[in-house]
C-alpha positions as CSV (number, residue, x, y, z in Angstrom):
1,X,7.7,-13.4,21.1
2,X,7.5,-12.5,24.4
3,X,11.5,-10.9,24.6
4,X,11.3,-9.7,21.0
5,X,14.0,-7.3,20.2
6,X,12.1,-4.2,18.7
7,X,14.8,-2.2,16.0
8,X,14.2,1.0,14.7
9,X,16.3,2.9,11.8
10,X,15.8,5.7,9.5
11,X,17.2,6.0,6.1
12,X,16.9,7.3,3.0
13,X,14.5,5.4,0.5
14,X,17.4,4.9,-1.8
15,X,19.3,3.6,0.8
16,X,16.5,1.4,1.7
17,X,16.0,-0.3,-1.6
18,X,19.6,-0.8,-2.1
19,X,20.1,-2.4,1.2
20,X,16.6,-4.7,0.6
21,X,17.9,-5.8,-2.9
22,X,21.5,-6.8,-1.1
23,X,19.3,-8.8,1.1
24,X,17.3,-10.6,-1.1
25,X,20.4,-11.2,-3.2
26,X,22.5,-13.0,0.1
27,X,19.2,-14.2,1.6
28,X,18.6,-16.0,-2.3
29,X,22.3,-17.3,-2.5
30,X,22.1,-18.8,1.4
31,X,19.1,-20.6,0.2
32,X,20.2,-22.3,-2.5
33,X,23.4,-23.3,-0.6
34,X,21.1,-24.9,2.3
35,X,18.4,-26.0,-0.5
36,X,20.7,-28.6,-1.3
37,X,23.4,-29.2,1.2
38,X,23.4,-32.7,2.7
39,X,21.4,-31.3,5.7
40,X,18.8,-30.5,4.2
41,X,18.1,-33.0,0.9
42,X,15.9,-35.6,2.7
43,X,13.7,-33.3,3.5
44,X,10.5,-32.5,1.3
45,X,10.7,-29.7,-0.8
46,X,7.5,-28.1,0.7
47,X,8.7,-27.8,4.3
48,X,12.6,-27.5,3.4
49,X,12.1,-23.7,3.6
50,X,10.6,-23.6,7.1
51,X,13.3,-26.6,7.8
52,X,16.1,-24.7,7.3
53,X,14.8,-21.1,8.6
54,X,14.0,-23.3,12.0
55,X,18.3,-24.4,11.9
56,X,19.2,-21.0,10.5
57,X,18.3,-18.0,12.7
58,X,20.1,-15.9,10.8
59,X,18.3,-16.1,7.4
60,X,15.0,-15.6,9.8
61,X,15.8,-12.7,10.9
62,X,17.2,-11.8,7.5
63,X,13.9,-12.7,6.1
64,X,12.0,-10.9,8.8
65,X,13.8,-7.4,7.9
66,X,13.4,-7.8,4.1
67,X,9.7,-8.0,5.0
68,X,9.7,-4.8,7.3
69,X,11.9,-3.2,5.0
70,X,10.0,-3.8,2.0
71,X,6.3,-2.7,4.2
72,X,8.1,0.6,4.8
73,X,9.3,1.2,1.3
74,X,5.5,0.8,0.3
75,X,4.2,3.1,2.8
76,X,6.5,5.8,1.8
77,X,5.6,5.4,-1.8
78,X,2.2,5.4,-0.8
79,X,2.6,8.6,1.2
């Protein structure tokens, strides 16, 4: 990704989890809605995932924050 955007925040590790858990909660409901929308149906089920993340930018970047947010709530509990 050579024009990455690069985002830095600092919060609270409470805010953290809460904010990871509303993410995997809206991240879980968008894919189910996609899972099975016309769109995406024909397609096997074990590239549907990387199907729709491909037509869905938002839910990869969504999915790339719950992972970075996640990492960072294991450092600090390693820490």
């Amino acid at each position: 990704m050579g024009n990455a955007l690069q985002i830095t925040a600092q919060m609270p590790p409470a805010e953290a989890e809460a904010l990871l858990v509303s993410m995997r909660t809206h991240y879980s409901m968008s894919l189910n809605e996609h899972w099975y929308a016309d769109e995406f149906r024909c397609v096997p089920s074990d590239v549907r995932h990387s199907s729709i993340l491909k037509k869905k930018p938002a839910m990869a970047a969504q999915k790339r924050l719950m992972a970075a947010l996640s990492l960072s709530l294991k450092a600090v509990k390693q820490s």
